[in-house]
C-alpha distance (Angstrom), angle and dihedral (degrees) to the residues before:
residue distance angle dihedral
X1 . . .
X2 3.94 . .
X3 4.19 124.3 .
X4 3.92 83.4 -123.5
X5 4.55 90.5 62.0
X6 4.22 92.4 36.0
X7 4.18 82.5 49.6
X8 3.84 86.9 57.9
X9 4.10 102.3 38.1
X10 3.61 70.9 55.6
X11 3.17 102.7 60.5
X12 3.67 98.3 33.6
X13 3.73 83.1 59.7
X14 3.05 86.5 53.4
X15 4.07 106.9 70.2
X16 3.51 96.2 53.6
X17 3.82 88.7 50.8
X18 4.00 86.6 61.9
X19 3.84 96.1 35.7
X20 3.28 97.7 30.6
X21 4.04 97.3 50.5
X22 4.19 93.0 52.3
X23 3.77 90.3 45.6
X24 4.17 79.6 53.9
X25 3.81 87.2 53.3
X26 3.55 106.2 50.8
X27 3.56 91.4 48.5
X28 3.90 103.9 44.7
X29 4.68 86.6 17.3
X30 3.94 77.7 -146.4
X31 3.45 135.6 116.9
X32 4.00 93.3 -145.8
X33 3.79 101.5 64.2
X34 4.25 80.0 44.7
X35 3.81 91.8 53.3
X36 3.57 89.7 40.8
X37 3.74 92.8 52.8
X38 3.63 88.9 44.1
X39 4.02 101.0 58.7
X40 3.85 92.5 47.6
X41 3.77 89.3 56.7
X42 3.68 88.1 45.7
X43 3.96 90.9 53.0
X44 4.16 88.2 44.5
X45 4.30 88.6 49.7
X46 3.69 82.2 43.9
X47 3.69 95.7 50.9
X48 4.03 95.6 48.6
X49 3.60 93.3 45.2
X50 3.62 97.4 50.4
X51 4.07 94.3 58.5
């Protein structure tokens, strides 16, 4: 897989990170759940991008 294609699962990632994470906080209004949320996306990015 090319820099260019793990730059864009990247970024794909990457809006449901931001959207994702303040949906998180006005349903838990905690920063936990949102970190929480946050790391398992990481590990999911991280997952795809590794292949």
């Amino acid at each position: 897989m090319d820099v260019s294609r793990k730059l864009g699962i990247l970024v794909f990632f990457g809006v449901p990170a931001i959207i994702g994470g303040g949906i998180v906080y006005a349903l838990f209004h905690s920063y936990i759940p949102v970190f929480i949320y946050e790391v398992l996306l990481l590990f999911v990015a991280g997952a795809f991008v590794s292949k």
